[in-house]
VMD Tcl script that draws the C-alpha trace (Angstrom):
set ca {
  {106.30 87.97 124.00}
  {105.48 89.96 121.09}
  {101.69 89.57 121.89}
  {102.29 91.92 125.00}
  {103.11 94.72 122.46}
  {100.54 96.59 119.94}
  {102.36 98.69 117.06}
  {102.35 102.35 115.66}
  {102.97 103.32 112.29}
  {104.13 107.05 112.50}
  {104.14 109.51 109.76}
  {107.37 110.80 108.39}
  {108.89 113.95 110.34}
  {107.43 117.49 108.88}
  {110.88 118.21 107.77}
  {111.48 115.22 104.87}
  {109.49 116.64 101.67}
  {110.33 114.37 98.57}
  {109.91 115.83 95.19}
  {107.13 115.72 93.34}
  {105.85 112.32 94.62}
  {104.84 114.00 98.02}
  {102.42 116.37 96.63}
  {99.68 113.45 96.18}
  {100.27 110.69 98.47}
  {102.19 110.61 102.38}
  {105.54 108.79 101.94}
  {104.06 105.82 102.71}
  {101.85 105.55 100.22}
  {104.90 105.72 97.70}
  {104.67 103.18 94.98}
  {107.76 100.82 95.90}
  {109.08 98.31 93.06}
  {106.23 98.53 91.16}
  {104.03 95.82 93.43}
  {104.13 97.64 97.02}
  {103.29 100.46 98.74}
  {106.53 102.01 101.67}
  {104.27 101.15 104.30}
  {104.29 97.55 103.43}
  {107.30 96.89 104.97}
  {106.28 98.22 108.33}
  {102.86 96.57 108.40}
  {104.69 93.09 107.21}
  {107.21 93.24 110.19}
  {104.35 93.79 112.58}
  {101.79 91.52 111.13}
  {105.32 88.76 110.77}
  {106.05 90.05 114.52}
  {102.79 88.27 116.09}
  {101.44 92.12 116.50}
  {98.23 92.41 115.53}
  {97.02 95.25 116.96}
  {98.35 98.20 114.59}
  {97.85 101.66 114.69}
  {99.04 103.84 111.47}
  {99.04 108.04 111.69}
  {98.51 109.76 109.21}
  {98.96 113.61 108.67}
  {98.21 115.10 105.34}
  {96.70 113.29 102.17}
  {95.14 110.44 103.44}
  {93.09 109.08 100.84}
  {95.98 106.44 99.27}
  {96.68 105.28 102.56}
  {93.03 104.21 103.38}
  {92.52 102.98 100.27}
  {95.61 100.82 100.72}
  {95.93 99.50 104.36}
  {91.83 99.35 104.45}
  {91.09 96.84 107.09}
  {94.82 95.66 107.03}
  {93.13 91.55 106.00}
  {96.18 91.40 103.33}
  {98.89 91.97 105.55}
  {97.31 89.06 107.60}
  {96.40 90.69 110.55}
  {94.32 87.68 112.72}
  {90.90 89.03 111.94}
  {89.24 87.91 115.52}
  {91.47 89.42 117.71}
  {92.98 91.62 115.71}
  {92.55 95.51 114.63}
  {94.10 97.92 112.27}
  {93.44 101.83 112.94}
  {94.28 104.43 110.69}
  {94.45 108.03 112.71}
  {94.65 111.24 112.19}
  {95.49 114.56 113.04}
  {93.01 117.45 112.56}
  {94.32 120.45 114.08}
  {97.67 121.93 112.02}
  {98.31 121.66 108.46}
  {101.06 119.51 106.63}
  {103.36 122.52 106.55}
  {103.00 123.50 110.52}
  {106.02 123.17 112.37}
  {103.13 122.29 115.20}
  {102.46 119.48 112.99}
  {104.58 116.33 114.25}
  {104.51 113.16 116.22}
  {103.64 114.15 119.43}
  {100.96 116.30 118.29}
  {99.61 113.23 116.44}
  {99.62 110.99 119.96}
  {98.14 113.69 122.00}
  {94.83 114.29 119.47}
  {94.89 109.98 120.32}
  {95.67 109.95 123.67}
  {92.58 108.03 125.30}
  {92.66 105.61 122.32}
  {96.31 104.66 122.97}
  {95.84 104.91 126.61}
  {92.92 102.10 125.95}
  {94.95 99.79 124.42}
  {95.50 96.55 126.55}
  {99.01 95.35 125.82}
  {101.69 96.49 128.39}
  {104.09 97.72 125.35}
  {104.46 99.23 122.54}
  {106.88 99.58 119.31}
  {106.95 102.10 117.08}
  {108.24 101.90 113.55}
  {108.59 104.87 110.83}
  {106.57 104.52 107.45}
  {109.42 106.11 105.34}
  {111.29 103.45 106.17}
  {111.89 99.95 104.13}
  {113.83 97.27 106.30}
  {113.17 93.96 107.54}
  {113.40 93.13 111.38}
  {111.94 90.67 113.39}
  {110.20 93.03 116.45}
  {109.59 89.54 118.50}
  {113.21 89.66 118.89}
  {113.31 93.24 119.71}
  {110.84 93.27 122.71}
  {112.46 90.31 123.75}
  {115.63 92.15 123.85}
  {114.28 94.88 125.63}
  {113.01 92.66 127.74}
  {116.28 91.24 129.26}
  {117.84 94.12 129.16}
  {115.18 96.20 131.56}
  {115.85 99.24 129.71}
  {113.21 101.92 129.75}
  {113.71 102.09 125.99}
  {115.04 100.71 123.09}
  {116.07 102.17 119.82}
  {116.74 100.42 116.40}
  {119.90 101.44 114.68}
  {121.95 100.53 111.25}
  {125.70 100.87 111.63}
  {126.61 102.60 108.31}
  {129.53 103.73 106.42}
  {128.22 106.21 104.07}
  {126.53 108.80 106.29}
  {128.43 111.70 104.69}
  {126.55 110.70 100.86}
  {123.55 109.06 102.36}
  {120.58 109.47 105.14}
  {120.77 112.99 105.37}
  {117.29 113.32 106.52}
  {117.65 110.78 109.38}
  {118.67 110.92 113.02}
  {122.35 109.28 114.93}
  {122.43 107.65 118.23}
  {125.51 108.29 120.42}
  {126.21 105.21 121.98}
  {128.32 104.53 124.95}
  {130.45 101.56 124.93}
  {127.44 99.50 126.25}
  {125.16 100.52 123.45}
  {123.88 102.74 126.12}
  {122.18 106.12 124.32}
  {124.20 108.91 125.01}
  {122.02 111.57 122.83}
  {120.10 111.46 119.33}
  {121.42 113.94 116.89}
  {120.58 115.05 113.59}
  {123.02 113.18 110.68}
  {125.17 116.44 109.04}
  {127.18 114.43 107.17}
  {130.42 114.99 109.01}
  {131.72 111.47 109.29}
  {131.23 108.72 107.34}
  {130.66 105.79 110.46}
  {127.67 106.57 112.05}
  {124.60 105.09 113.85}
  {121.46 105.80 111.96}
  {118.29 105.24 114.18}
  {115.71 104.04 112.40}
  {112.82 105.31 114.07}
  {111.70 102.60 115.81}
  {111.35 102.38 119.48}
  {110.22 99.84 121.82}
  {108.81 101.11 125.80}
  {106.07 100.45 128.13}
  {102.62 102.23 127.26}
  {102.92 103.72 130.25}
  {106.28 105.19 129.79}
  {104.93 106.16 125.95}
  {102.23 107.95 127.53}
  {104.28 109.70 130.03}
  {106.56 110.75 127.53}
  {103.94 112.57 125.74}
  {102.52 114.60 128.00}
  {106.08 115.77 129.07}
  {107.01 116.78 125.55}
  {104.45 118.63 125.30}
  {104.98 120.60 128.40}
  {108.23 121.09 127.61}
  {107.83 122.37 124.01}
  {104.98 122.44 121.70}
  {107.29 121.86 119.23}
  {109.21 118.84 120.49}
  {108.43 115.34 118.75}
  {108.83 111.68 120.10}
  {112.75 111.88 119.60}
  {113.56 115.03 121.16}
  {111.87 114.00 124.77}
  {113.85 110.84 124.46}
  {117.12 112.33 123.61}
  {116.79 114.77 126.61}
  {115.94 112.54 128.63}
  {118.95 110.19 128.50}
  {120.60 110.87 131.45}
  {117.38 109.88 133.31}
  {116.52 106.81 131.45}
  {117.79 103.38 130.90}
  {118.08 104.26 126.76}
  {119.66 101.29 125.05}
  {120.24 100.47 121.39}
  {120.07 97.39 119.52}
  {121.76 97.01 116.00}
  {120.06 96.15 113.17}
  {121.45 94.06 110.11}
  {120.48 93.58 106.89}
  {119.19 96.03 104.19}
  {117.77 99.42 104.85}
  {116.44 102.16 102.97}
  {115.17 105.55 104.34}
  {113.30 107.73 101.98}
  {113.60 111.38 102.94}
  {114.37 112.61 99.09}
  {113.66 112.08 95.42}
  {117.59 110.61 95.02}
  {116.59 107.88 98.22}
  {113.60 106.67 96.32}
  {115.49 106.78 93.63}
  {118.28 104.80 94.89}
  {116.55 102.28 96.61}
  {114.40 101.12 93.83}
  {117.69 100.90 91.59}
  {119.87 99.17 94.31}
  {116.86 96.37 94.83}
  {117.36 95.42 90.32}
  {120.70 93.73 92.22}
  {118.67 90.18 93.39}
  {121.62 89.88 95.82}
  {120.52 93.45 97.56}
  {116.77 91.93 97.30}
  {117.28 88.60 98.97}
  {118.62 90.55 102.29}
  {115.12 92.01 102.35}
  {112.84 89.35 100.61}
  {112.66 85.60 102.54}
  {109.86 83.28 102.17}
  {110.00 82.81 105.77}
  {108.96 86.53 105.85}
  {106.66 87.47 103.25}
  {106.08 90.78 102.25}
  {102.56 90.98 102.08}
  {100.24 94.15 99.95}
  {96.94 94.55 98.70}
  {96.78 93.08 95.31}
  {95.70 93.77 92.41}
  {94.25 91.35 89.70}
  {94.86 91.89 85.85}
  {96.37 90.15 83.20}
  {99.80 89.11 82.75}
  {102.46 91.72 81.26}
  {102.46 91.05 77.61}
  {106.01 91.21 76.03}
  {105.36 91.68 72.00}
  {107.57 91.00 69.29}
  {110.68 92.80 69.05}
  {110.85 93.81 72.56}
  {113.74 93.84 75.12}
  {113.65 93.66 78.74}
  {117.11 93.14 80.73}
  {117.74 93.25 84.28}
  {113.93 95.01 85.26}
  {111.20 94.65 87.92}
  {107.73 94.68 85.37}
  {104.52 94.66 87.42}
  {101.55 93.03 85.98}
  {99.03 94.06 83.14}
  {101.82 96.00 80.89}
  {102.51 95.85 77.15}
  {105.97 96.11 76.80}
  {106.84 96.41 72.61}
  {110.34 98.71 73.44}
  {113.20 98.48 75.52}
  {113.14 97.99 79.01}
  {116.64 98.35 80.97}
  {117.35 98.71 84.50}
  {114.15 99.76 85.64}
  {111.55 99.54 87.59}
  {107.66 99.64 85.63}
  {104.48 99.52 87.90}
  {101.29 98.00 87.01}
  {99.44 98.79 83.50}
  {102.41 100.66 81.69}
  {102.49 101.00 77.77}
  {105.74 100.65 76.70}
  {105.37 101.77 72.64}
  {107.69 100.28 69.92}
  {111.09 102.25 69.55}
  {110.56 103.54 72.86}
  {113.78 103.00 75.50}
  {113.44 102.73 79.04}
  {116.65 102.63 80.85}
  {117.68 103.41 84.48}
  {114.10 104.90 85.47}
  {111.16 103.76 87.37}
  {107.86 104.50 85.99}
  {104.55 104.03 88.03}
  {101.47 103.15 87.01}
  {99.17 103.53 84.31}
  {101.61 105.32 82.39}
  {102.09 105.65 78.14}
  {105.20 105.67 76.59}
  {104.92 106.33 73.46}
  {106.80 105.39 70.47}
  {110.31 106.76 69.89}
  {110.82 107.91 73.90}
  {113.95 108.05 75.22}
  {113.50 107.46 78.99}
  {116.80 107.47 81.54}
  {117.13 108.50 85.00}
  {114.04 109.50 85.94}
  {111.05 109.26 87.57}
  {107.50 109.09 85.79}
  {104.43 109.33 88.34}
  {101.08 107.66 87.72}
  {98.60 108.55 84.56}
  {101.46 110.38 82.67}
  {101.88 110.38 78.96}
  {105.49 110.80 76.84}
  {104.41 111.68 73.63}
  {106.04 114.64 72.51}
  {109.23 115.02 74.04}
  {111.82 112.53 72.61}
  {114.22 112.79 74.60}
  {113.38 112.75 78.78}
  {116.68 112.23 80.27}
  {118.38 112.85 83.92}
  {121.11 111.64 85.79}
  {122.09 109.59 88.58}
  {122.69 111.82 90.87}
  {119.64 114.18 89.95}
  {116.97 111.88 88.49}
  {114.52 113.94 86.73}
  {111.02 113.82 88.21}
  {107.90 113.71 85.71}
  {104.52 115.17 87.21}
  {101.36 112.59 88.20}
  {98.86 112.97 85.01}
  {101.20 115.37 83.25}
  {102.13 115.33 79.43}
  {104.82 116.07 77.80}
}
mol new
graphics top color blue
foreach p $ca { graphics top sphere $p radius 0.5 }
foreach p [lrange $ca 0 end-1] q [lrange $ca 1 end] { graphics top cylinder $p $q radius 0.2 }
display resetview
């Protein structure tokens, strides 16, 4: 079934800005446990899915993406039949609120309209979960809704996924609206973003968003158009992760340290596949610790590594503590750093400052190629 389906990768919505991190590179392109890259995930469950035909949008900063997905080979895409497009939009800038999905589609429109498979499913690239979308069309399928939304049944809406959407189900798991999350109630039904129609339908639904606003995206046609279309929603299970802040990335990457958490989301059945990137082993030198850590490849590690996350390349001086942080690559820290809560981007240097230390609930944020 899932070979009657090609895929979209869509951008995050122009309202999710994460600190710091989003300056240089689309959400996407975010660094995730050291080894991947967000849009991993989404490329994985597609390439895992049978899809192989894979279109990724792109808004703003596009340069880590490309270099990243390039022809999409790693994620095992079938390289005969198979085709991964990266596409973008030209006309608004990052900032515009003119600047969202639909916008995106309609600059596309003959290229999706070309495409030869009878549906399609969309997936977010903020996102990090791991679903089976065979399963999903197939559900769709025997259901003969129009279309079908992904959703996590969550308990901790009020703390958590403040940036995302809720479907309003009906006792059939029928879409009564799509609301933004506020937080009010702690049960809710986060959609994830992910959608599965008919191209035809998809297409439809652009063009009528646009005519209705020029501001309306993807999820505001679909909401108001409930009452007129079959709108189901199908539950998802397992971990998820949205990243619409500097706290979710945060989280996330600290809530994966617990291998429990990490085997929901990583099965050998269902790799996890990213382009990769070939240097030495870590070295680990006398005197140094290293408890309870994710440590990409090609480090030197001679301090104290503790509940943390370290991408590739990172010096990790004598005397120097790392505890409760994550710390991309190419980074120096030097000797006598104290390191906790906090978030170091690529190419910076701790040399100076001793003492670099947030919380949990506001990790500190270190600039890309900054030094302190």
């Amino acid at each position: 079934m899932a070979s009657k389906a090609f895929g979209i990768i869509a951008s995050a919505p122009n309202y999710i800005r994460v600190q710091g991190l989003h300056d240089h590179r689309p959400i996407g392109a975010f660094s995730f446990l050291g080894r991947f890259r967000v849009i991993d995930f989404p490329m994985s469950n597609m390439s895992n899915s049978g899809i192989d035909r894979v279109q990724i949008y792109v808004n703003s900063r596009p340069r880590s993406i490309v270099e990243h997905v390039g022809s999409g080979r790693h994620y095992n895409i079938n390289s005969k039949r198979g085709k991964v497009q990266i596409l973008f939009t030209q006309k608004n800038s990052a900032s515009s609120i003119y600047n969202n999905d639909i916008t995106s589609y309609r600059e596309n429109y003959d290229i999706i309209s070309r495409m030869h498979e009878d549906y399609c499913i969309i997936a977010p690239a903020y996102m990090v979960y791991k679903q089976d979308y065979q399963q999903l069309l197939d559900s769709h399928l025997e259901s003969g809704a129009d279309i079908t939304l992904l959703y996590q049944k969550v308990e901790t809406s009020v703390e958590s996924y403040r940036g995302c959407s809720v479907l309003n189900l009906n006792r059939q798991k029928g879409v009564k609206s799509i609301t933004r999350n506020l937080g009010n109630a702690k049960d809710k039904n986060i959609f994830m973003d992910t959608y599965v129609m008919k191209k035809d339908l998809f297409l439809e639904l652009i063009e009528k968003a646009h005519k209705e606003s020029s501001v309306y995206t993807l999820m505001d046609i679909v909401s108001a158009l409930c009452d007129d279309l079959d709108v189901r929603g199908y539950a998802h299970k397992g971990y998820f992760a949205a990243i619409t802040s500097l706290l979710d990335y945060y989280e996330a990457s600290m809530e994966l340290l617990d291998q429990n958490v990490t085997k929901e989301l990583f099965q050998s059945k269902w790799p996890i596949y990213t382009r990769t990137t070939d240097t030495c082993p870590t070295q680990y030198y006398a005197g140094a610790n290293v408890t309870n850590s994710l440590v990409s490849n090609g480090c030197r590690i001679e301090g104290t590594v503790e509940n943390s996350v370290i991408g590739r390349s990172v010096h990790i001086a004598k005397g120097a503590v790392v505890k409760d942080s994550v710390v991309l690559a190419y980074t120096d820290i030097a000797e006598g750093v104290h390191l906790e809560n906090s978030i170091v981007d690529k190419w910076a240097k701790l040399v100076h400052v001793k003492e670099v230390i947030g919380t949990k609930e506001e990790p500190l944020y270190i600039s890309r190629n900054d030094t302190l």
